[in-house]
C-alpha angles and dihedrals in degrees: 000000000000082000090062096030081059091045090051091054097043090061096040086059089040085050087046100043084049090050095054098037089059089043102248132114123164112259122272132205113213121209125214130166107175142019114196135066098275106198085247139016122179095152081053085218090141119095114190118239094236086054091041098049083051091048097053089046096048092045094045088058099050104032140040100249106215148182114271101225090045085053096042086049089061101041084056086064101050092254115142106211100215109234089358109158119173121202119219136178116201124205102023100251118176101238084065092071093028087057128005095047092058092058089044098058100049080050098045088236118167116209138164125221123206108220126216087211097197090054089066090075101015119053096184088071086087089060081161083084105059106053087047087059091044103046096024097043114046110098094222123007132198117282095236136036128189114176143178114233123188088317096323129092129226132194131201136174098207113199119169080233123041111184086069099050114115093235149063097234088051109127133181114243092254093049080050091052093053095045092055098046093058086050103044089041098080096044124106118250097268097041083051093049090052097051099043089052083057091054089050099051086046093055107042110259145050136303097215115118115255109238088236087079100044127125133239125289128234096257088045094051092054085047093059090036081056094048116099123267078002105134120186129214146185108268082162125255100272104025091243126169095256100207087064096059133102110248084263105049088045090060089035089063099033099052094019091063089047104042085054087043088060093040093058096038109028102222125096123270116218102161120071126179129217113242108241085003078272107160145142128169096287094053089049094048090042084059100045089053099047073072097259118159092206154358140208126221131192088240096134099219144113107258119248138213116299092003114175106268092220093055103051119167137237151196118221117227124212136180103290140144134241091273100054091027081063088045099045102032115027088042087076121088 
């Protein structure tokens, strides 16, 4: 089996270096969502603007940076665009525009953001935030939590280090922050308010968002929509995991988060992106009924001939340098 599994890989690199001897490579979709130095960053969504500035020119030296929706056209039709990546931002987020629009511009270099249309008046939407900010900030938190969490309690010794903790149950802060966010993730708005303001108090401060990860505004989103080679798509308007939803609050936030999108632009929104990256059939066909032409994934993959539109692939980016940005990225294709 390992035999096989080697063979596999040896002729995966021989297709690649081909590939990339004879100057093609299948097209990729790269996936952001911020551009700044956020204090933490456990989901490691945040790209620097010194390593993002490097991305964009390495990549705009050895690939041909596209429209998505150009790209995802012609994915639609079984064409295969040599060298094609499209660049995306999920969320919204205002860095994005403070940041990485900037470095875009000077580069010619197209992108599409995918918009959480509640959080542009509304900063508590990316309630992610937050928690990070309570369990990942403080700089020491109570030995113990017991919390209520829509109708169950939970219980937690939290040591920093774990494996020294006295019982079973004892967890690390960034085990706890991942805990919570699982649970916290399925909850409607006001459950996950309530517990969030728990978690503060427990912690010793406040469950209020920090400007610095706020999203844009509405002025600043017609700004970006305004902005050269800038495309603007559906992210919902809550950022909830879809397959959770009843059949009305799924078209609520699909069509919801795009009607408000071309409100604010005016200009017509085709792309939409899955929160979490969290999809099955239904949600794709809800979308493309909602009269989408397209929607991205977090399959980290390079797309293929005749991918479904509606499950486009894409590759995370992360705060690397030039070196693993080479590895990681241009590895793909």
């Amino acid at each position: 089996m390992s035999g096989a599994v080697t063979a596999r890989q040896t002729v995966s690199k021989l297709l690649r270096r081909g590939r990339l001897l004879a100057g093609f490579n299948r097209p990729v979709v790269l996936m952001y969502h911020r551009v700044g130095a956020p204090l933490v960053d456990p989901w490691e969504l945040a790209v620097s603007p010194q390593n993002f500035a490097r991305q964009i020119e390495v990549l705009t030296k050895a690939r041909d940076i596209v429209p998505l929706q150009w790209l995802a056209q012609r994915l639609g039709e079984g064409r295969l665009p040599r060298n094609a990546v499209a660049i995306t931002f999920d969320d919204g987020y205002a860095d994005v525009l403070q940041n990485a629009v900037p470095t875009m511009r000077r580069m010619n270099c197209p992108a599409t953001v995918f918009v959480t249309t509640h959080a542009t008046t509304d900063p508590s939407v990316f309630w992610w935030d937050i928690l990070s900010r309570i369990i990942l900030e403080i700089p020491a938190l109570p030995n113990a939590l017991e919390i209520d969490i829509a109708g169950r309690n939970y219980d937690w010794r939290v040591r920093e280090d774990a494996m020294q903790a006295d019982s079973n149950n004892a967890i690390n802060r960034t085990t706890l922050h991942f805990d919570l966010h699982a649970l916290l993730k399925p909850l409607r708005a006001r459950e996950r308010e309530k517990a969030l303001e728990q978690l503060a108090r427990w912690a010793g401060t406040d469950a209020s968002p920090r400007g610095r990860d706020r999203a844009m505004t509405h002025s600043e989103l017609r700004h970006l929509a305004d902005t050269d080679g800038i495309s603007i798509g559906a992210h919902t308007c809550t950022h909830p995991s879809l397959p959770l939803l009843k059949r009305a609050d799924l078209k609520r936030e699909i069509s919801g988060s795009r009607q408000i999108c071309e409100e604010i632009t005016g200009r017509r929104v085709v792309g939409f992106s899955y929160p979490f990256g969290d999809f099955d059939c239904s949600i794709a066909n809800a979308v493309r009924s909602a009269g989408m032409d397209y929607a991205v994934t977090t399959l980290p993959r390079e797309a293929e001939p005749r991918v479904d539109p509606f499950r486009l692939p894409r590759v995370a980016v992360a705060d690397w340098g030039e070196a693993d940005f080479r590895r990681r990225v241009l590895c793909h294709g």
